[in-house]
PyMOL commands that place a pseudoatom at each C-alpha (Angstrom):
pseudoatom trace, name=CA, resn=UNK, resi=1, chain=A, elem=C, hetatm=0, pos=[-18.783, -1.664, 37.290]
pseudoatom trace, name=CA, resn=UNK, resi=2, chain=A, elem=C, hetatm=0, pos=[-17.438, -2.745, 33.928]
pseudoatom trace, name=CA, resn=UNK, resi=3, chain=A, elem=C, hetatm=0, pos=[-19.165, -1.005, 30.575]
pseudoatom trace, name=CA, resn=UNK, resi=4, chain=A, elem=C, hetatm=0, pos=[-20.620, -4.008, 29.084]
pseudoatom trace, name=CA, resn=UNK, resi=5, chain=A, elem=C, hetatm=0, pos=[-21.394, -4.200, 24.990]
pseudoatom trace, name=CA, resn=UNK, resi=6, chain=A, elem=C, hetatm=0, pos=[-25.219, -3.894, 25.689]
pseudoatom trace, name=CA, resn=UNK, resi=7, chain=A, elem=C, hetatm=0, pos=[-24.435, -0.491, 27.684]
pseudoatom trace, name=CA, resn=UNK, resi=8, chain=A, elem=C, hetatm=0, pos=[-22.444, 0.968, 25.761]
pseudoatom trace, name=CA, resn=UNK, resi=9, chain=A, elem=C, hetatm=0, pos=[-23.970, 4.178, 23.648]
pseudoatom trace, name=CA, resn=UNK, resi=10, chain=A, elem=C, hetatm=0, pos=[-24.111, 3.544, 20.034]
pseudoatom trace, name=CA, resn=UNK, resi=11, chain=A, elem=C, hetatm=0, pos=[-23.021, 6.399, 17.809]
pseudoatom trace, name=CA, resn=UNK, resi=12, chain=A, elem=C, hetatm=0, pos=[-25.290, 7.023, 14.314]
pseudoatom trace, name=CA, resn=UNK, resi=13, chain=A, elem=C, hetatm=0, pos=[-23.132, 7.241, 11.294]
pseudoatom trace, name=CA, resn=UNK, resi=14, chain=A, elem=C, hetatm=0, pos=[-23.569, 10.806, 10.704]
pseudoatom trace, name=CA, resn=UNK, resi=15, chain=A, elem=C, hetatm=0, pos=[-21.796, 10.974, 14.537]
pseudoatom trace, name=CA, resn=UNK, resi=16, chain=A, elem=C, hetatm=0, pos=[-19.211, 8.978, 13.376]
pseudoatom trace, name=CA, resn=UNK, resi=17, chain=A, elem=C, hetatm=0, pos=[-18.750, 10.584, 9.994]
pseudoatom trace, name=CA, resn=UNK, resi=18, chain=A, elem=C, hetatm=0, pos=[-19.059, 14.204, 12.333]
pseudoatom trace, name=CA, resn=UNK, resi=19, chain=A, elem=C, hetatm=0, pos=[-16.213, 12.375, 14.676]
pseudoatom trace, name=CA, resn=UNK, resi=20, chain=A, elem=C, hetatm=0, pos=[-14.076, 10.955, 12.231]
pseudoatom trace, name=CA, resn=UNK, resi=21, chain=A, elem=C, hetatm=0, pos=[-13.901, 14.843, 10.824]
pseudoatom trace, name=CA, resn=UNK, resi=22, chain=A, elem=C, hetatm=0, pos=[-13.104, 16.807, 13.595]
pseudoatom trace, name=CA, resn=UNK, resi=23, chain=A, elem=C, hetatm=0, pos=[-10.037, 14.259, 13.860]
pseudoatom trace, name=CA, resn=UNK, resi=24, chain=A, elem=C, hetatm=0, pos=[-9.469, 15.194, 11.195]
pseudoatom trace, name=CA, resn=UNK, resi=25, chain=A, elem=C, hetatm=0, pos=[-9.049, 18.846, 10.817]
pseudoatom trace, name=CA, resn=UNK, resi=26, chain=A, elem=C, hetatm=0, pos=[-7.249, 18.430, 14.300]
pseudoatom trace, name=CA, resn=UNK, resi=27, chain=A, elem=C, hetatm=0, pos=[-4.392, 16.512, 12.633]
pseudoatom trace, name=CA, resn=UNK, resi=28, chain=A, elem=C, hetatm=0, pos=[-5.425, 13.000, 14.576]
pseudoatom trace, name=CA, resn=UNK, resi=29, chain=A, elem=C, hetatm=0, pos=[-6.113, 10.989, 12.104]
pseudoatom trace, name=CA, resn=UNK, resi=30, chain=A, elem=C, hetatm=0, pos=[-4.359, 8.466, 10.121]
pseudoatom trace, name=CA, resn=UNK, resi=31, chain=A, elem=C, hetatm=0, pos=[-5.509, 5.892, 7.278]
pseudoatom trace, name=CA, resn=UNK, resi=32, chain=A, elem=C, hetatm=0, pos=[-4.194, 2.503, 7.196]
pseudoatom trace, name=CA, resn=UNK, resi=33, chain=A, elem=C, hetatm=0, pos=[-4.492, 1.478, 3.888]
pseudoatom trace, name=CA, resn=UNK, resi=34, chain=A, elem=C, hetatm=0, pos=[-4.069, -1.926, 1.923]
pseudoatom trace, name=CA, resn=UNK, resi=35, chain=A, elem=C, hetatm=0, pos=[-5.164, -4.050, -1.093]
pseudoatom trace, name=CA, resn=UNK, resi=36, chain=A, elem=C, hetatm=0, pos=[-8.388, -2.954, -1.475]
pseudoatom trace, name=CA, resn=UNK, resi=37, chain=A, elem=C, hetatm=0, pos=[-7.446, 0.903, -2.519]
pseudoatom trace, name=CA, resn=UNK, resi=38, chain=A, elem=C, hetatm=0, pos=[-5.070, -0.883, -5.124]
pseudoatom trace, name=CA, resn=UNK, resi=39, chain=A, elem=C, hetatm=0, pos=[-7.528, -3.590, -6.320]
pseudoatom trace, name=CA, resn=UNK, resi=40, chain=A, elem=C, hetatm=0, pos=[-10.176, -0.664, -6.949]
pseudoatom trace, name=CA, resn=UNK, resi=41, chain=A, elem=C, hetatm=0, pos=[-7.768, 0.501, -9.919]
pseudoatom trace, name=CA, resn=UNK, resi=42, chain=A, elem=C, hetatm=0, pos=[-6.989, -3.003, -11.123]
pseudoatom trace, name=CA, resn=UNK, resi=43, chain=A, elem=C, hetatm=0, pos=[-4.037, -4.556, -9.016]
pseudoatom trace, name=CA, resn=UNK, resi=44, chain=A, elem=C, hetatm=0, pos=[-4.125, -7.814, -7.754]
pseudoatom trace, name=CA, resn=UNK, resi=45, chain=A, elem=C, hetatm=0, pos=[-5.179, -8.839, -4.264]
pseudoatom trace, name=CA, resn=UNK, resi=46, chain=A, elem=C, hetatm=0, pos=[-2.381, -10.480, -2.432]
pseudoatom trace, name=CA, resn=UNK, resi=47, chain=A, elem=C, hetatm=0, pos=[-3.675, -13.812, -3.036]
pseudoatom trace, name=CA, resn=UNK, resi=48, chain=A, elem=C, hetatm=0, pos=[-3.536, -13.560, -6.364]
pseudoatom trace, name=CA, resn=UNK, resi=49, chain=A, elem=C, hetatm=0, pos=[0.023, -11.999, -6.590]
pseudoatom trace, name=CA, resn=UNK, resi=50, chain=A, elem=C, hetatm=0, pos=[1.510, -14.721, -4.251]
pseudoatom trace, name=CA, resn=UNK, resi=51, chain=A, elem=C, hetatm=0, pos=[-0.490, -17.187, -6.874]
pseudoatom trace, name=CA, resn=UNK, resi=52, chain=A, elem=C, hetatm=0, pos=[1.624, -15.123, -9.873]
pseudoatom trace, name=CA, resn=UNK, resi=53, chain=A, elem=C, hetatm=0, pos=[4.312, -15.275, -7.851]
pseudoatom trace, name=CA, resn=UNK, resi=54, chain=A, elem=C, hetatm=0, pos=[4.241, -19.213, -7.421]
pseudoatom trace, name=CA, resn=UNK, resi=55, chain=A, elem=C, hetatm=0, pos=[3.650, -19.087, -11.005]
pseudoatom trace, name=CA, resn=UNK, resi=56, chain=A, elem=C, hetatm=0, pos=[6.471, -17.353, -11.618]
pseudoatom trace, name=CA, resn=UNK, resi=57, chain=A, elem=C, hetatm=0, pos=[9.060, -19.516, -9.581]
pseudoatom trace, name=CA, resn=UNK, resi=58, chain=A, elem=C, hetatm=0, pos=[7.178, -22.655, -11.272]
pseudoatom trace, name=CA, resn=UNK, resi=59, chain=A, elem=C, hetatm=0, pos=[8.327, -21.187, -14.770]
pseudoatom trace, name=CA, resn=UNK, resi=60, chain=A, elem=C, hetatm=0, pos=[11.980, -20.960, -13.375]
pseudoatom trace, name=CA, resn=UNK, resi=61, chain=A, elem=C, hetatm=0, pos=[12.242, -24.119, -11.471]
pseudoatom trace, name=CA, resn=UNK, resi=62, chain=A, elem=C, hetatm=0, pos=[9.366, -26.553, -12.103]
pseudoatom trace, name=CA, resn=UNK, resi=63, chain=A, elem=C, hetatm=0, pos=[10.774, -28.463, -9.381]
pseudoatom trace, name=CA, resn=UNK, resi=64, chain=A, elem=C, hetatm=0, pos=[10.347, -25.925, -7.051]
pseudoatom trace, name=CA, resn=UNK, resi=65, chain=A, elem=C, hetatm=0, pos=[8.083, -27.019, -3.865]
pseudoatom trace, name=CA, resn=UNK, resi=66, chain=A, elem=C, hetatm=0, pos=[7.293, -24.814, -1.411]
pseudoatom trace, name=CA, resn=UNK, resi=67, chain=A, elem=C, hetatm=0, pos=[4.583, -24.000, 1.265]
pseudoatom trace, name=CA, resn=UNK, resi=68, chain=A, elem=C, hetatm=0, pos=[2.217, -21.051, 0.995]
pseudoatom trace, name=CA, resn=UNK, resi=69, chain=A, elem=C, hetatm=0, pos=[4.158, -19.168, 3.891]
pseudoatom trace, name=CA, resn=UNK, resi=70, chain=A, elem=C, hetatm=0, pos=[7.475, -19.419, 2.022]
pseudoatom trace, name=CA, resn=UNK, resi=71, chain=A, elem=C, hetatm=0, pos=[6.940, -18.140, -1.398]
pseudoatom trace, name=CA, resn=UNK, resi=72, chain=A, elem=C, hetatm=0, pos=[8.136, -14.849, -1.049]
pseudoatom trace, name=CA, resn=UNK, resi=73, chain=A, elem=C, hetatm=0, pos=[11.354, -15.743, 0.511]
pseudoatom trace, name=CA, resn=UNK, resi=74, chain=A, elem=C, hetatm=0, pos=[12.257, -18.422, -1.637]
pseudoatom trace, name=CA, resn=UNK, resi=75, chain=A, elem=C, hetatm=0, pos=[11.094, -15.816, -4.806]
pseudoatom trace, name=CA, resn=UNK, resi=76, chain=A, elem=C, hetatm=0, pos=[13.351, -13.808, -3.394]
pseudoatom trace, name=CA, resn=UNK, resi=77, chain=A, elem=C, hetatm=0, pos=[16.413, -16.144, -3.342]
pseudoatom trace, name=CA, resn=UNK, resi=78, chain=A, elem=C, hetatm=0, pos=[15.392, -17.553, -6.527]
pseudoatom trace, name=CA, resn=UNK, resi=79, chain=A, elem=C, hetatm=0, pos=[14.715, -14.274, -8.591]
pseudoatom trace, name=CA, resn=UNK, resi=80, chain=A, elem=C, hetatm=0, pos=[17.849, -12.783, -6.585]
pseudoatom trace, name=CA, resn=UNK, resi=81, chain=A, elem=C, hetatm=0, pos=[18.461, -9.046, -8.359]
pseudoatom trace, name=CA, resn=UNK, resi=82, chain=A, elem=C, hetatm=0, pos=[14.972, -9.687, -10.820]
pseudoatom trace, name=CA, resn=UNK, resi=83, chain=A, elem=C, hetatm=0, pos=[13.053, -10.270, -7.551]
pseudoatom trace, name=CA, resn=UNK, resi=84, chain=A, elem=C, hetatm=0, pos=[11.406, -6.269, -7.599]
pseudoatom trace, name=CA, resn=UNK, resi=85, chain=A, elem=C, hetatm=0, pos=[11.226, -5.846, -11.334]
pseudoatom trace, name=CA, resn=UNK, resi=86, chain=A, elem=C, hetatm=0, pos=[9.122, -9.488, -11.473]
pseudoatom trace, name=CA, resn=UNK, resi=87, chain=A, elem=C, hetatm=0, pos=[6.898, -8.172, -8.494]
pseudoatom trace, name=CA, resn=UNK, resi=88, chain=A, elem=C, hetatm=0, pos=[6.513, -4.956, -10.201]
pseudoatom trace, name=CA, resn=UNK, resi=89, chain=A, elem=C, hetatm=0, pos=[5.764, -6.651, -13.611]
pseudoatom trace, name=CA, resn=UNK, resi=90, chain=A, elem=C, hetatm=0, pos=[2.993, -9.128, -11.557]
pseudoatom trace, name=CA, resn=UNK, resi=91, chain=A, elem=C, hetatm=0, pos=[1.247, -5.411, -10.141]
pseudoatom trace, name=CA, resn=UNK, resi=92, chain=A, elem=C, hetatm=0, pos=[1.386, -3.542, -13.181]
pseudoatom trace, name=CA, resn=UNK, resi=93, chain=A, elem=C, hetatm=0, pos=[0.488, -6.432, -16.323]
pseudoatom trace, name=CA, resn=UNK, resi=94, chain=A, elem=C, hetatm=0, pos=[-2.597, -5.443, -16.478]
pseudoatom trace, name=CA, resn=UNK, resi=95, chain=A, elem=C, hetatm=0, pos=[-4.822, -1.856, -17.392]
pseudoatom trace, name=CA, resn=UNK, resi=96, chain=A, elem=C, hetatm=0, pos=[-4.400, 0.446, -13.958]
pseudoatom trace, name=CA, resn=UNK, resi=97, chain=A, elem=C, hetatm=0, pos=[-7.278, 2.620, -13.628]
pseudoatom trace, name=CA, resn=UNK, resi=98, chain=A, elem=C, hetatm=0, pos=[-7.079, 5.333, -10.650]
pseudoatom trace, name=CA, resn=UNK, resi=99, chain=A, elem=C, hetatm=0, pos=[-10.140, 4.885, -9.051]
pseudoatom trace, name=CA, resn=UNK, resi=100, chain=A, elem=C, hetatm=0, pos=[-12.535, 7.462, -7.118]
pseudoatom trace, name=CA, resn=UNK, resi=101, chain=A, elem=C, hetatm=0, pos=[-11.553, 5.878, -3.827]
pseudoatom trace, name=CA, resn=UNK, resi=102, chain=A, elem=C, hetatm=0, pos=[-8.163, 6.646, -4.133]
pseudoatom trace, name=CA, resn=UNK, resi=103, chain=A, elem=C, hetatm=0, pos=[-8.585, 9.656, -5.413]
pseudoatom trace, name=CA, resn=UNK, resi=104, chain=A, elem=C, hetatm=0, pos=[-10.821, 10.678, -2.282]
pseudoatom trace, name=CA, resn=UNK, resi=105, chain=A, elem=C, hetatm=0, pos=[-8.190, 9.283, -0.017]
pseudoatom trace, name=CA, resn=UNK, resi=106, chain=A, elem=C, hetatm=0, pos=[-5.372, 11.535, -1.896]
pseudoatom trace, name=CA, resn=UNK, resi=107, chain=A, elem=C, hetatm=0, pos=[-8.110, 14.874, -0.814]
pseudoatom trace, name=CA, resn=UNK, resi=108, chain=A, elem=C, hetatm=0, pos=[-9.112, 14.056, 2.006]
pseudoatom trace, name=CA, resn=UNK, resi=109, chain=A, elem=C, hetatm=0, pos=[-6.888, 16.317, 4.194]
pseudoatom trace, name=CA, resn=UNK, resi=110, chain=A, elem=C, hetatm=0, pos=[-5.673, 13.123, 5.957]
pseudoatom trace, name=CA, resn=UNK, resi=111, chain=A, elem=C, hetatm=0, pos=[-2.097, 13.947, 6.271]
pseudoatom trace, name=CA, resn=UNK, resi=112, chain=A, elem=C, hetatm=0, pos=[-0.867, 10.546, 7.737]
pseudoatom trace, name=CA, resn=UNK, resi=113, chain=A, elem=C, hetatm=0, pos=[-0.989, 7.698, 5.733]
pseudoatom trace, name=CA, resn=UNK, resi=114, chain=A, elem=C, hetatm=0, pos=[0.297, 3.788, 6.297]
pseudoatom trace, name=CA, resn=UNK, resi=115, chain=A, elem=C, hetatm=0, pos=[0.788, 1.948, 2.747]
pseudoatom trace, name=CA, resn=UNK, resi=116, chain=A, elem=C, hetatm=0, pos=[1.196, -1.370, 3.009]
pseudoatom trace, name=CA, resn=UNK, resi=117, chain=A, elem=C, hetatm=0, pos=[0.834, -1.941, -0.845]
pseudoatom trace, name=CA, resn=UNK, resi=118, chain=A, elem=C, hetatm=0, pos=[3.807, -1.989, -2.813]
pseudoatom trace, name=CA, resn=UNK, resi=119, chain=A, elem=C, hetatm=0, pos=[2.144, 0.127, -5.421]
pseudoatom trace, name=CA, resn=UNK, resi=120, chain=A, elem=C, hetatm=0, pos=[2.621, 3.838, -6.041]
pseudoatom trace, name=CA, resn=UNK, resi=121, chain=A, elem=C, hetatm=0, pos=[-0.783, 4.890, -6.902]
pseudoatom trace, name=CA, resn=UNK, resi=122, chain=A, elem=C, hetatm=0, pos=[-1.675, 6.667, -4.310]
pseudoatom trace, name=CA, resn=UNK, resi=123, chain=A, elem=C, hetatm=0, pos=[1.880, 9.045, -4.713]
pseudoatom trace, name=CA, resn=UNK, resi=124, chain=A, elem=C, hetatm=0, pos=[1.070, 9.403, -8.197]
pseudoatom trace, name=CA, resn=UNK, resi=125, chain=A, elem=C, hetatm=0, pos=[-2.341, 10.655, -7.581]
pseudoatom trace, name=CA, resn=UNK, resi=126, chain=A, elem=C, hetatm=0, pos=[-0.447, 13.106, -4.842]
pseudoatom trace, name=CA, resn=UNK, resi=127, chain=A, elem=C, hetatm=0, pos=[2.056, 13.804, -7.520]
pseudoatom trace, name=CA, resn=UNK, resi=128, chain=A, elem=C, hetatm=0, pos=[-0.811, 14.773, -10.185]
pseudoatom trace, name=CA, resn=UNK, resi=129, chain=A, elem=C, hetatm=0, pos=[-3.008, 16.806, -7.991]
pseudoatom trace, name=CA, resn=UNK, resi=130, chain=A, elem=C, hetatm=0, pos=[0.224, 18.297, -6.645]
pseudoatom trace, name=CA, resn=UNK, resi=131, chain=A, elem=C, hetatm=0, pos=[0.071, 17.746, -2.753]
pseudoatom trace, name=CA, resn=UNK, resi=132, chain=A, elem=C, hetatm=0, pos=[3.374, 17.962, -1.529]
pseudoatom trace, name=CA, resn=UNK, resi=133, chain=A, elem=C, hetatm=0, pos=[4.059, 14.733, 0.523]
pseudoatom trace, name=CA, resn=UNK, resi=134, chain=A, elem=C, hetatm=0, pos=[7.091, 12.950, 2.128]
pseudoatom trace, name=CA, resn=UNK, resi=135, chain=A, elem=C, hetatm=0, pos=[7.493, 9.104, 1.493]
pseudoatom trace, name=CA, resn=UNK, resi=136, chain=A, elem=C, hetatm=0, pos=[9.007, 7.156, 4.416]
pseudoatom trace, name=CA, resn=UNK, resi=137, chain=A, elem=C, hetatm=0, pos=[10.548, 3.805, 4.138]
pseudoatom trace, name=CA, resn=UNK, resi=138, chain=A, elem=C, hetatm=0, pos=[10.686, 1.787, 6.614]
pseudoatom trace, name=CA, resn=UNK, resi=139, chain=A, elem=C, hetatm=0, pos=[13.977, 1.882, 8.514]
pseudoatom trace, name=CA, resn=UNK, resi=140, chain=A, elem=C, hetatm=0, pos=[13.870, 5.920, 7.637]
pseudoatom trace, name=CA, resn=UNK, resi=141, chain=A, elem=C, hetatm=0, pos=[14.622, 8.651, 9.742]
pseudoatom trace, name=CA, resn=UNK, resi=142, chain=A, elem=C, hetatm=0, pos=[11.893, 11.474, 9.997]
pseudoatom trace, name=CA, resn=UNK, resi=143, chain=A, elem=C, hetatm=0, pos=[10.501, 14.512, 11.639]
pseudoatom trace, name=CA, resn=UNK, resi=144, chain=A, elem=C, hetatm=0, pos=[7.330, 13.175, 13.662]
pseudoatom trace, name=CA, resn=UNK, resi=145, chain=A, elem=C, hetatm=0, pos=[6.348, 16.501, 13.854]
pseudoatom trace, name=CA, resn=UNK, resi=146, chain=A, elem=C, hetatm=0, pos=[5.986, 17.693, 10.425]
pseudoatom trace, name=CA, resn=UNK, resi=147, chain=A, elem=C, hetatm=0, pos=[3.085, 19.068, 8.962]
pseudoatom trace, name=CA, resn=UNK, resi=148, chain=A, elem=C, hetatm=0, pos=[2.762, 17.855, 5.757]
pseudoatom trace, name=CA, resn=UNK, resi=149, chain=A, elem=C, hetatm=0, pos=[1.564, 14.803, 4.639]
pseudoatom trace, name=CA, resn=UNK, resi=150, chain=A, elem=C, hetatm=0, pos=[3.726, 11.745, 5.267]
pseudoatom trace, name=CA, resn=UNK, resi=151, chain=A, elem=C, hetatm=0, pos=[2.992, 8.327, 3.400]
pseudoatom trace, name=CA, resn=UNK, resi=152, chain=A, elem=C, hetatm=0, pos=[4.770, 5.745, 5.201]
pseudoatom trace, name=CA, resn=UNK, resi=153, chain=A, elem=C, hetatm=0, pos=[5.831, 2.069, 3.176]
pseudoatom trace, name=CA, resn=UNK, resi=154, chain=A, elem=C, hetatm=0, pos=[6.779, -0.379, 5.615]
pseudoatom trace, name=CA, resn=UNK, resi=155, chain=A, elem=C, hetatm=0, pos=[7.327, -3.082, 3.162]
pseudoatom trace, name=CA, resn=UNK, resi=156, chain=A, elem=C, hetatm=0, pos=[8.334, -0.602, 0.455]
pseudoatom trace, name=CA, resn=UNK, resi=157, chain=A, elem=C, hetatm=0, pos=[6.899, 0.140, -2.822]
pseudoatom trace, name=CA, resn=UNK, resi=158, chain=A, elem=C, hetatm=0, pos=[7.772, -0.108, -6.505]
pseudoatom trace, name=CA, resn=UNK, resi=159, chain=A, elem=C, hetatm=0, pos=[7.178, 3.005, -8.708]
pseudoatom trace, name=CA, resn=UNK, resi=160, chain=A, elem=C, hetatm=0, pos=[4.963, 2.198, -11.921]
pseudoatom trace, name=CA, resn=UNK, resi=161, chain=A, elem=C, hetatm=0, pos=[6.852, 4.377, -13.778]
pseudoatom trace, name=CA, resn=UNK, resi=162, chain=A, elem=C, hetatm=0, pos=[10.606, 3.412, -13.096]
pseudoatom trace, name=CA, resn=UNK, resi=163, chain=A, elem=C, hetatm=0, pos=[12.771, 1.852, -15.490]
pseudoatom trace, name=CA, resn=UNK, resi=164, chain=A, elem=C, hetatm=0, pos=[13.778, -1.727, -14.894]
pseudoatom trace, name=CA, resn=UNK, resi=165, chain=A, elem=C, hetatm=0, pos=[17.239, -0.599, -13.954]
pseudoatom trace, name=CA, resn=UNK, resi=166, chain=A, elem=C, hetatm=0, pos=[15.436, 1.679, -11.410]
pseudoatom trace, name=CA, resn=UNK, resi=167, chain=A, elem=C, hetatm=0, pos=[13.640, -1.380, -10.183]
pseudoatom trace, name=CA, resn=UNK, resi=168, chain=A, elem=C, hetatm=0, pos=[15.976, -3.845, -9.858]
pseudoatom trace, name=CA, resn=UNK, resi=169, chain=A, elem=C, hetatm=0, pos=[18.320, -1.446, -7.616]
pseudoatom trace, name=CA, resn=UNK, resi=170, chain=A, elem=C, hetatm=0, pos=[15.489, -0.602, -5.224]
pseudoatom trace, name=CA, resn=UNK, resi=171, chain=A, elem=C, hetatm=0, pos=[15.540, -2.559, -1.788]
for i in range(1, 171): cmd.bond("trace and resi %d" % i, "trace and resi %d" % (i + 1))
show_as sticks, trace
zoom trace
């Protein structure tokens, strides 16, 4: 006989919480992360940066029609080699605060993370409280078995620090 929803127990969230850390210490757990962690220190949501990113193309081509599925590929065809340093300028225009919750994330002892902002923030916060980590790109070759902490970019990332040059260069 099949577990129906009804029969199913229901965990408290202290049994959770309790759950969630003994996957934890064990090395099982991962956090998928996205625009929320960024938008807690003052990045856009993706709405908004596709809207900046229309806004952008508009200012280049006013001509320029396109549906809301196609504005990053025709950005990038349009911005060609400026197509990363005009993303990066859209994520970082205005004050970036690191927040609490990405702070927390960065301690947590989770050693597997999956980015799939393009933002930094939660390396530099790895960088400043010095916990050695690995970035992986996606594409990249690397050791499923090691034991540090790996923060993997599948759409990649642009640094908030890098020089345009820097930017421009980066896939």
């Amino acid at each position: 006989m099949k577990n129906s929803a009804s029969q199913r127990k229901r965990f408290s969230s202290e049994e959770q919480i309790l759950h969630l850390r003994n996957l934890n210490e064990r090395g099982k757990l991962s956090a998928f992360i996205g625009a929320g962690v960024s938008m807690s220190c003052g990045l856009p949501d993706w709405q908004s940066l596709r809207e900046k990113i229309e806004n952008e193309l508009f200012k280049k081509n006013p001509e320029i029609l396109c549906n809301n599925g196609e504005i990053e590929d025709i950005a990038r065809i349009e911005f060609g080699d400026e197509f990363n340093f005009i993303i990066a300028k859209i994520l970082y225009e205005n004050d970036v605060t690191i927040s609490n919750q990405i702070r927390l994330l960065a301690k947590s002892g989770i050693d597997r993370f999956v980015c799939f902002n393009f933002d930094d923030l939660l390396e530099e916060v790895l960088k400043t409280e010095i916990i050695e980590h690995k970035i992986i790109l996606n594409g990249q070759k690397f050791n499923a078995n090691y034991n540090g902490l790996i923060v993997f970019h599948p759409h990649g990332y642009l640094e908030r620090y890098s020089q345009e040059k820097q930017i421009k260069k980066n896939k």
